[in-house]
Each structure stands twice: as structure tokens, then as C-alpha cells.
C-alpha positions as CSV (number, residue, x, y, z in Angstrom):
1,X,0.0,0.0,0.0
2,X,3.0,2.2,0.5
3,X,4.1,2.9,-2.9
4,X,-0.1,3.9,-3.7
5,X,0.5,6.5,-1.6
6,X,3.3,8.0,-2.7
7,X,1.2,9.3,-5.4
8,X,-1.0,11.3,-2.6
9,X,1.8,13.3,-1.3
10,X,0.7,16.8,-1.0
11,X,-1.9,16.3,-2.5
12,X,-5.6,16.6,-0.9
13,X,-6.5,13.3,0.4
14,X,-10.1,12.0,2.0
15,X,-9.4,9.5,5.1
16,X,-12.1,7.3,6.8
17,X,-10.9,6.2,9.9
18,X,-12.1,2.3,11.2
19,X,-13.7,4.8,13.7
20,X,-15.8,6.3,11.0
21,X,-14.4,9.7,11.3
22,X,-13.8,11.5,8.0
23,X,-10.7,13.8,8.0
24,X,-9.7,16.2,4.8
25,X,-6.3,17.5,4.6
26,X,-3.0,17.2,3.0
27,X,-1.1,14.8,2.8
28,X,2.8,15.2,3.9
29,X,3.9,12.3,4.8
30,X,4.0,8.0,5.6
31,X,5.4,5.8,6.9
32,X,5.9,2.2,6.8
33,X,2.5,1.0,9.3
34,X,0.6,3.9,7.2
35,X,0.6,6.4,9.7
36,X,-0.1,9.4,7.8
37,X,1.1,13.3,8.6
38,X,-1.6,15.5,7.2
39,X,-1.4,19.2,6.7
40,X,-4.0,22.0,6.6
41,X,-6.5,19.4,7.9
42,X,-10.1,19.4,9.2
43,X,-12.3,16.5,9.9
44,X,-16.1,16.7,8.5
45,X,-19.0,15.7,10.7
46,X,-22.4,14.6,9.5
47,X,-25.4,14.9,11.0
48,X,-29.5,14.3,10.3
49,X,-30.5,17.4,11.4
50,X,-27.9,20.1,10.5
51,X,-25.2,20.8,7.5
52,X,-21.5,19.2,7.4
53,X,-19.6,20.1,10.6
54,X,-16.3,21.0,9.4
55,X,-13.5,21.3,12.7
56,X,-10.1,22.9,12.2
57,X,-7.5,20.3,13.5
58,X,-4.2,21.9,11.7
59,X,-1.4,19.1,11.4
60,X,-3.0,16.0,12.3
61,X,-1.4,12.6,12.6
62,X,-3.5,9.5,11.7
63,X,-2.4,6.3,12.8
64,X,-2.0,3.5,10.0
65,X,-4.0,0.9,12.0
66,X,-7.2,3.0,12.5
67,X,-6.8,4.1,8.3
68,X,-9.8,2.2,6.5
69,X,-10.1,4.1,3.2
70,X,-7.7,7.0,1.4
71,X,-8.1,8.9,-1.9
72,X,-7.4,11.8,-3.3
73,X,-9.9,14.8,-3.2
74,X,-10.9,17.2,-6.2
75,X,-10.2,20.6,-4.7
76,X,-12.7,22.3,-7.4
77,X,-15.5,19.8,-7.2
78,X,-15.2,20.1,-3.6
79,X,-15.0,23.9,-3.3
80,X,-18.5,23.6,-4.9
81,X,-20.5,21.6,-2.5
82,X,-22.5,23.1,0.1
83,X,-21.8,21.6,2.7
84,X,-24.4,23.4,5.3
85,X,-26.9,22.1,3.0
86,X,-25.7,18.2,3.3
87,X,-27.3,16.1,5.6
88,X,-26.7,12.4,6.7
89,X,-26.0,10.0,9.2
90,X,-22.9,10.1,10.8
91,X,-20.2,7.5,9.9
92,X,-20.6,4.5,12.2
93,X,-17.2,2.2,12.7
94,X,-15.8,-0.8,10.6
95,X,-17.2,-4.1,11.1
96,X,-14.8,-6.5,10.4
């Protein structure tokens, strides 16, 4: 999985954590367990009742076992959502 991601390196990358948390950010860095180093990062939270939650976490460090899904993110598509106009239930965790 390493070498996948060196293609996501500074780029904008969407993570779902096994803890089905949903964090945006850049990615700066790997390492060999997947623990990633993002940059510039926020994670999104979803509800029912009210738009896309968006908290500021700044650099952010992810460990590799609690990674479920990565790939990259389209700034521009992105910029376009509204995300106060999104609803949905929140993210539940990974069943394995």
C-alpha cells in the first residue's frame, strides 16, 4: 500500500478512519505502518439534522492501524458543495 500513496503526497487526500471519522487535509507524509502526517486538515461531521460540521485540527497525525479508506480529493469539485446544505448520518465504525 505504500508505494499507492506515494502518489497522494501533497496532494488533498479524503481518510475514513475504522472509527468512521472523515478527516480532509494534505497529505505530507508516511510511513511504513501507514501512519499518515496530514497538513492543513479538518475533519467533517455529519449529521441528520444540521449541515456538514467542518472542525479545524491543523497538522494532524493518523495512525496507519485506525486508516480504512484513502483517496485523493478534487479541490474544485469540492469547493462547490454546500456543505451546510448536506445532511446524513454520521459514519458508524468498521465491522470487520
Amino acid at each position: 500500500m505504500a508505494t499507492g500513496l506515494e502518489s497522494y503526497v501533497n496532494h488533498t487526500v479524503s481518510i475514513i478512519t475504522s472509527d468512521g471519522r472523515n478527516f480532509i487535509g494534505t497529505l505530507r507524509g508516511f510511513d511504513q505502518t501507514i501512519n499518515l502526517i496530514l497538513d492543513e486538515s479538518h475533519e467533517r461531521v455529519y449529521s441528520l439534522t444540521q449541515g456538514v460540521e467542518q472542525v479545524v485540527l491543523g497538522l494532524h497525525i493518523i495512525r496507519g492501524d485506525n486508516v480504512a479508506i484513502i483517496g485523493e480529493l478534487d479541490d474544485e469539485m469540492d469547493s462547490q458543495l454546500d456543505l451546510t446544505a448536506i445532511r446524513a448520518e454520521p459514519l458508524t465504525s468498521v465491522v470487520h
